[in-house]
Structures are given as structure tokens and as C-alpha cells.
Backbone as JSON, one array per atom type, in Angstrom:
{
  "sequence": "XXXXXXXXXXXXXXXXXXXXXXXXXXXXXXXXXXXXXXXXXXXXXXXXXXXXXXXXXXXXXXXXXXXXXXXXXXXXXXXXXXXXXXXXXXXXXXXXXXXXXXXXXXXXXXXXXXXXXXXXXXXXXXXXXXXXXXXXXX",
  "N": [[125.17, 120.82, -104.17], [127.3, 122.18, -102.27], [127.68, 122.49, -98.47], [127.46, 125.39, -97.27], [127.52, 128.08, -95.22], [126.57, 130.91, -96.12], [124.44, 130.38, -97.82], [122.85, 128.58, -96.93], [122.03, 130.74, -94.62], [120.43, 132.35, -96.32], [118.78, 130.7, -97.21], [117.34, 130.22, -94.94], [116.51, 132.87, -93.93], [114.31, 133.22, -96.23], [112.93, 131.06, -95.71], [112.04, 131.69, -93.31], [110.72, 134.39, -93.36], [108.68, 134.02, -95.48], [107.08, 132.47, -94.95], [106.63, 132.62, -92.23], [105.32, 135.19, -92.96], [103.13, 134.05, -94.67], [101.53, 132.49, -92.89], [100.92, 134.63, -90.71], [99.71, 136.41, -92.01], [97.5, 134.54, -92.7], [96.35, 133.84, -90.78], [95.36, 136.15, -89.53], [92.94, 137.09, -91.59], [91.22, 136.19, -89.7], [90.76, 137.86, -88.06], [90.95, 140.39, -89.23], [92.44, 142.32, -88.57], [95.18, 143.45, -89.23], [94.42, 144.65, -92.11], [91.22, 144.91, -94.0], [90.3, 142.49, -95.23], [88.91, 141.23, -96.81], [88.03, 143.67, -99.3], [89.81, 143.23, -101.02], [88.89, 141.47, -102.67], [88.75, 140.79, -106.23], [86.05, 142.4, -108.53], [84.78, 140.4, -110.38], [85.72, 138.17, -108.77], [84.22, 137.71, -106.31], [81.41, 138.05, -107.24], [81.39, 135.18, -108.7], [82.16, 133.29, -106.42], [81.72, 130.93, -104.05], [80.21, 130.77, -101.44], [79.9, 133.64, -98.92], [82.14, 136.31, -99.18], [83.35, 136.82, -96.3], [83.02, 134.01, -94.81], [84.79, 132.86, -97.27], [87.3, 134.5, -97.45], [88.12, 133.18, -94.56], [88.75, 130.68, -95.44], [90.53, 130.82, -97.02], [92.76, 131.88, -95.47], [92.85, 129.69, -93.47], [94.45, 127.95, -95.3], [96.5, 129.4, -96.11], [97.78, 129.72, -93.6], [98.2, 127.06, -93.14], [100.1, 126.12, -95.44], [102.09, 128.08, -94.59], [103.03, 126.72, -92.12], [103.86, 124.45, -93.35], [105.93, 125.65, -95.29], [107.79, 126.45, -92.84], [108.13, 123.95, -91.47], [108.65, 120.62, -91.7], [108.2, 120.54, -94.54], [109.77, 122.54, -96.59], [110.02, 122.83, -99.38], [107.84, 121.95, -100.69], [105.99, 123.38, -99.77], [107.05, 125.79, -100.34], [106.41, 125.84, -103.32], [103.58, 125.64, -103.32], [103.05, 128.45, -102.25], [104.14, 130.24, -103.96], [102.75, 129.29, -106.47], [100.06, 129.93, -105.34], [100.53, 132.79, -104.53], [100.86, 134.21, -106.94], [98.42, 133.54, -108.15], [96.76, 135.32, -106.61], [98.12, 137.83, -106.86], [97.01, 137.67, -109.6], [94.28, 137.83, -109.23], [93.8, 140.56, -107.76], [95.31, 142.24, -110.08], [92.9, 141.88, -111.56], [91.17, 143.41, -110.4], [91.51, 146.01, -110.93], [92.62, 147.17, -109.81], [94.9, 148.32, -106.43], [97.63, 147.97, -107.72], [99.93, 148.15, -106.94], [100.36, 146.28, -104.83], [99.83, 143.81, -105.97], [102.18, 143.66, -107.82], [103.98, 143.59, -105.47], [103.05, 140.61, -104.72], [103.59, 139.24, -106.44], [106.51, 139.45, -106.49], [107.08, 138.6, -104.55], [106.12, 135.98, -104.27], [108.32, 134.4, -106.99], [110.2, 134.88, -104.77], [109.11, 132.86, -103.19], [109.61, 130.73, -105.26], [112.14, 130.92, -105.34], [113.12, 130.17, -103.02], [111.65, 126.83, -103.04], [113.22, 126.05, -104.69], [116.32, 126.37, -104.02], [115.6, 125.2, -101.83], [115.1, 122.26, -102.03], [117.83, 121.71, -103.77], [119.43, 121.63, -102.01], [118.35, 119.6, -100.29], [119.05, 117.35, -102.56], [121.85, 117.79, -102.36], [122.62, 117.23, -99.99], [121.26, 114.15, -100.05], [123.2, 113.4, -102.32], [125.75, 113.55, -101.18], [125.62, 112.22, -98.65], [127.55, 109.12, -97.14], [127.14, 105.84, -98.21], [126.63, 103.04, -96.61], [128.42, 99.83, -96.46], [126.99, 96.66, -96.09], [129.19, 94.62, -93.39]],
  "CA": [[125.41, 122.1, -103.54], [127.96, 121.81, -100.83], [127.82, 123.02, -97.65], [128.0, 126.81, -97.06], [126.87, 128.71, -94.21], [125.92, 131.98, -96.74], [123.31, 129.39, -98.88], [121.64, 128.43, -95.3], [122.04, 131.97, -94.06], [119.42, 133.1, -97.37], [117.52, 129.36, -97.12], [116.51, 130.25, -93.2], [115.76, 134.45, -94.24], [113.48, 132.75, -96.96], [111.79, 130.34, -95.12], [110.98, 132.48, -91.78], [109.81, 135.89, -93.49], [107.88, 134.03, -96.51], [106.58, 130.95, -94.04], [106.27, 133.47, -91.07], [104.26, 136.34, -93.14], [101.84, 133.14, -94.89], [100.95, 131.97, -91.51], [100.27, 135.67, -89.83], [98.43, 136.49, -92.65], [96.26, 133.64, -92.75], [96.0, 134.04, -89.0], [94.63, 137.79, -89.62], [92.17, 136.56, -92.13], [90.19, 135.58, -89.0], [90.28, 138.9, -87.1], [90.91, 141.81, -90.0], [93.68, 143.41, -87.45], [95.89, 144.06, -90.48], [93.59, 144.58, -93.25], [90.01, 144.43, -94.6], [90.8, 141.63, -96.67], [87.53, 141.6, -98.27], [88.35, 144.43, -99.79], [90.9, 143.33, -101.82], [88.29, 140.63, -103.54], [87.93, 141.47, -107.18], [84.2, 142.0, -108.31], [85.03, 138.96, -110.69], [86.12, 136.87, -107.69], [83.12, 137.82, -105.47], [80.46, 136.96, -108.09], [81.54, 133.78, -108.19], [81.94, 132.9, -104.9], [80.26, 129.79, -103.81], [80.11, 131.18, -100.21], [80.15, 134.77, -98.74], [82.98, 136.88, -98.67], [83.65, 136.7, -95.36], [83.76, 132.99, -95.31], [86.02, 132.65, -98.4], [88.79, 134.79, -96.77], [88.1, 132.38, -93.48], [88.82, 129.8, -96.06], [91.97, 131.28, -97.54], [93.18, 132.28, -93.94], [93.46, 128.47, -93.44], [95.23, 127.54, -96.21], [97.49, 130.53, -95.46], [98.48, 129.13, -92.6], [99.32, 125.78, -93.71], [101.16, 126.87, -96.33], [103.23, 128.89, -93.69], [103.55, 125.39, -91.73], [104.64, 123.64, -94.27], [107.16, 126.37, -95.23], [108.4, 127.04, -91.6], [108.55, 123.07, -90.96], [109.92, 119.92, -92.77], [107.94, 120.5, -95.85], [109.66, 123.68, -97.65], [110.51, 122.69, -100.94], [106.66, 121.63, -100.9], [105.62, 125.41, -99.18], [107.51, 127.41, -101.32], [105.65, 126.08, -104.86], [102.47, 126.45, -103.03], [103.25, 129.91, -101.99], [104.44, 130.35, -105.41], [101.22, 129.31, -107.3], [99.03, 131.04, -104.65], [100.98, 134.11, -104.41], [100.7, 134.74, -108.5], [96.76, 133.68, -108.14], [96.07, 136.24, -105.41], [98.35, 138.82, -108.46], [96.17, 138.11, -110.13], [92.96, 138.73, -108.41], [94.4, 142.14, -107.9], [94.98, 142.52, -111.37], [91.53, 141.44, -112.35], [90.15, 143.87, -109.83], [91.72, 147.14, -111.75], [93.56, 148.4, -108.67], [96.21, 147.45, -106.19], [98.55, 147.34, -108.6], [101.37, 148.13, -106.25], [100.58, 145.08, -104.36], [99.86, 142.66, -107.19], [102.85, 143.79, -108.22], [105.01, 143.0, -104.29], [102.98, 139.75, -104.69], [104.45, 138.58, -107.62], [107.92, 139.02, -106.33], [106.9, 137.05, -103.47], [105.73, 134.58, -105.83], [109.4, 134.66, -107.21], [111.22, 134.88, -103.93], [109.0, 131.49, -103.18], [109.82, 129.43, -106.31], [113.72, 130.5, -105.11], [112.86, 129.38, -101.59], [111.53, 126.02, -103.2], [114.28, 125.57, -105.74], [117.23, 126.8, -103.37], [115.28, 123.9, -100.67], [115.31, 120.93, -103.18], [119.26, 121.5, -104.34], [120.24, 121.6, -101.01], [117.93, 118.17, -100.51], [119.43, 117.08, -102.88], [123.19, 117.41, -102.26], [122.59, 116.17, -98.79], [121.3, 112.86, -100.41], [124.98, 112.89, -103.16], [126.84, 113.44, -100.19], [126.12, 111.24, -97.49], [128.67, 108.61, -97.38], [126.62, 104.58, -98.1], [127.32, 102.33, -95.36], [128.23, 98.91, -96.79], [127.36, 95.3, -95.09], [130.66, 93.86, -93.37]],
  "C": [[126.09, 121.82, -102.2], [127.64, 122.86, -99.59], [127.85, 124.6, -97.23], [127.16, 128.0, -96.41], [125.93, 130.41, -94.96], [124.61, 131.46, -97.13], [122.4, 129.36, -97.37], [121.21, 129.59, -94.81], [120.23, 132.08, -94.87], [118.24, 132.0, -97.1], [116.29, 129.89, -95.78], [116.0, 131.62, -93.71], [114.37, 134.19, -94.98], [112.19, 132.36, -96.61], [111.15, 130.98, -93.92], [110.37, 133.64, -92.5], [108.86, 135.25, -94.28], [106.78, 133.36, -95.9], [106.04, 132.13, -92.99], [104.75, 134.48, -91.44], [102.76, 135.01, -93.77], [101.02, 132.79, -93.63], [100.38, 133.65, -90.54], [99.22, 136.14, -90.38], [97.35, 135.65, -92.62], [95.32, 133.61, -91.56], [94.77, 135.11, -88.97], [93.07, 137.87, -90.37], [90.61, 136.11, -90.9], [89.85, 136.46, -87.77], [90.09, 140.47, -87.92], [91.74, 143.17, -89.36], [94.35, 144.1, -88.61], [95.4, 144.61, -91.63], [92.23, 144.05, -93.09], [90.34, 143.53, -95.44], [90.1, 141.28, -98.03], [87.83, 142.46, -99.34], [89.42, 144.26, -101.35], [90.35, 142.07, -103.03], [88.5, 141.34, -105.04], [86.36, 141.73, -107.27], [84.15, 140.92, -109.4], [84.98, 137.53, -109.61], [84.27, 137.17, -107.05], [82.02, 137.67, -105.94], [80.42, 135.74, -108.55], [81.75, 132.92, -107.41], [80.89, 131.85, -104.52], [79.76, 129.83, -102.21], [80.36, 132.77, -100.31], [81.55, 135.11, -98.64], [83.89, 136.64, -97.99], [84.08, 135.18, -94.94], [85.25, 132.51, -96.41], [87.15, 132.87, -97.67], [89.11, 133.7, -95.59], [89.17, 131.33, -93.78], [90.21, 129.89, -96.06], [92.73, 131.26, -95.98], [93.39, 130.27, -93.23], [94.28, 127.37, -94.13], [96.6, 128.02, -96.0], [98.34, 129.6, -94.64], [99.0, 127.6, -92.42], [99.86, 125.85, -94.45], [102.36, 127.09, -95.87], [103.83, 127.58, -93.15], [104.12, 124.67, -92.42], [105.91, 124.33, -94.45], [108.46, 126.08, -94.11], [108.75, 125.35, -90.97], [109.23, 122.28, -91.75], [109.45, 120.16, -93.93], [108.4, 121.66, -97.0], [109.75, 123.65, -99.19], [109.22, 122.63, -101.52], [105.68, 123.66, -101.32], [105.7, 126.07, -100.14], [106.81, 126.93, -102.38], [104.56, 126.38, -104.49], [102.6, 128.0, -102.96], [103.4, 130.28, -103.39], [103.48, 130.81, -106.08], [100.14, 130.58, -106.41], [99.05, 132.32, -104.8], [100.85, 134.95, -105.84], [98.82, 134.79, -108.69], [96.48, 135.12, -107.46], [96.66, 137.89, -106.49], [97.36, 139.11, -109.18], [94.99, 138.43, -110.34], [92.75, 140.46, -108.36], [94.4, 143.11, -108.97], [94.17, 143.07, -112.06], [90.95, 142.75, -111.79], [90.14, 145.66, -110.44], [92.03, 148.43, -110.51], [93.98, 147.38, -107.87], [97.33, 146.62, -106.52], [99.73, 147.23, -107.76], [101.12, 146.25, -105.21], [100.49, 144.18, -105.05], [101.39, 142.94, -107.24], [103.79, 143.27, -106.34], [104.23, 141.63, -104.3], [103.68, 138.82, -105.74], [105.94, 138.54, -107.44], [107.84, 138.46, -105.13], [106.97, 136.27, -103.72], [107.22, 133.95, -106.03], [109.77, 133.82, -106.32], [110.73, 133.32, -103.08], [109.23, 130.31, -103.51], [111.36, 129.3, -105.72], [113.8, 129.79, -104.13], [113.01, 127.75, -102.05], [112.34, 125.26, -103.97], [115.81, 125.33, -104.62], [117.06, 125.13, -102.36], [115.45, 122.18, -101.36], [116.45, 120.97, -103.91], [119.52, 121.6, -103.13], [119.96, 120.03, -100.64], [119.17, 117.25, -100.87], [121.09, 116.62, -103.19], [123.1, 117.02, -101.28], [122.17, 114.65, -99.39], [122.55, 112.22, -101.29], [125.79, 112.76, -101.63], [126.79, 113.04, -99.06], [126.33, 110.01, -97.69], [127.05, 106.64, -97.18], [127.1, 103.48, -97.45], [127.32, 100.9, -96.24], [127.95, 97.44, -95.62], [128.82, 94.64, -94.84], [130.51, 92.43, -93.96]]
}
């Protein structure tokens, strides 16, 4: 994939809103500013729970946010499949729970717009390693 300031343009939009919102969310997770997050447990998830609630999200809320770090630093190609996987789990929590379909449903094209993130980040990788020039010994 050569060079082309449009491809970077979408790479950087990618990585700051998807990387940016993992990390605020996870952040939030530890004050409930944005959301009850509890709330959004199934009653599947929350009977199995090997901790309270309130913990769990704690839990998540630090994952979150490395996730986001990873995204937002050198690791995106990594980020984005996490985000990916996570973002389809947390679908389908939602799912399970027999409401918040509209958000299951904007998580799953998160999900998506992560795997492109992580795909888009690993062909770019990757033509930077074809195309820089191998220095030979004189």
C-alpha cells in the first residue's frame, strides 16, 4: 500500500475516535458520569459473575482503557482486533439481555470499523517493511 495522505487521513480518524472513545469509556466505568453501566449487564452475565457488578465494570473499565492505549499508541493493528472481539462480546451481552438493541447493534459496527482499523494498520505495516530500500555491506 503506497503512500497516500487520504489512507492516513481515515488510519488517524480510526485510531483517535475508536482508541479515544475505548479509553474514555473505560475511564467512565470508574465514575458512571456517562452511563449506569451496570445497567447494561445482561441477567445472564450478572448471574455468573464471579465478583459484583460494580467490580466487574471496574474490571472492564481497565481493559477499556488499555485497549484504547494500545489503539492510540504503537500497538494498533494489535488494538483494533481487541476492540473488535470485545466490541462483538459486549453485542452480544446486549443481545442476550433482550434490549438495547439499538446499541448492540452501533456496537457491532464498531466492531467492524475496528477489524478495518486493524486490517487498514497491518497493510500499511506492511508496505512500509516492501518499501524500505536494504542497505548492503560496502
Amino acid at each position: 500500500m503506497a503512500s497516500d495522505s487520504r489512507i492516513d487521513s481515515a488510519l488517524n480518524l480510526l485510531r483517535l475516535t475508536l482508541g479515544g472513545t475505548a479509553f474514555v469509556a473505560g475511564a467512565d466505568k470508574f465514575t458512571d458520569f456517562l452511563a449506569d453501566w451496570e445497567a447494561y449487564l445482561s441477567p445472564v452475565a450478572r448471574r455468573n459473575l464471579p465478583m459484583s457488578p460494580r467490580n466487574f465494570m471496574r474490571s472492564v473499565g481497565v481493559i477499556e482503557m488499555a485497549v484504547g492505549a494500545l489503539i492510540l499508541g504503537r500497538q494498533t493493528r494489535l488494538g483494533g482486533y481487541v476492540a473488535g472481539a470485545w466490541l462483538l462480546g459486549i453485542a452480544a451481552n446486549l443481545v442476550s439481555s433482550g434490549k438495547y438493541f439499538d446499541i448492540a447493534a452501533r456496537d457491532a459496527n464498531m466492531a467492524v470499523a475496528a477489524l478495518v482499523l486493524a486490517r487498514l494498520s497491518e497493510a500499511r505495516t506492511s508496505s512500509q517493511v516492501e518499501t524500505t530500500p536494504i542497505r548492503r555491506a560496502a
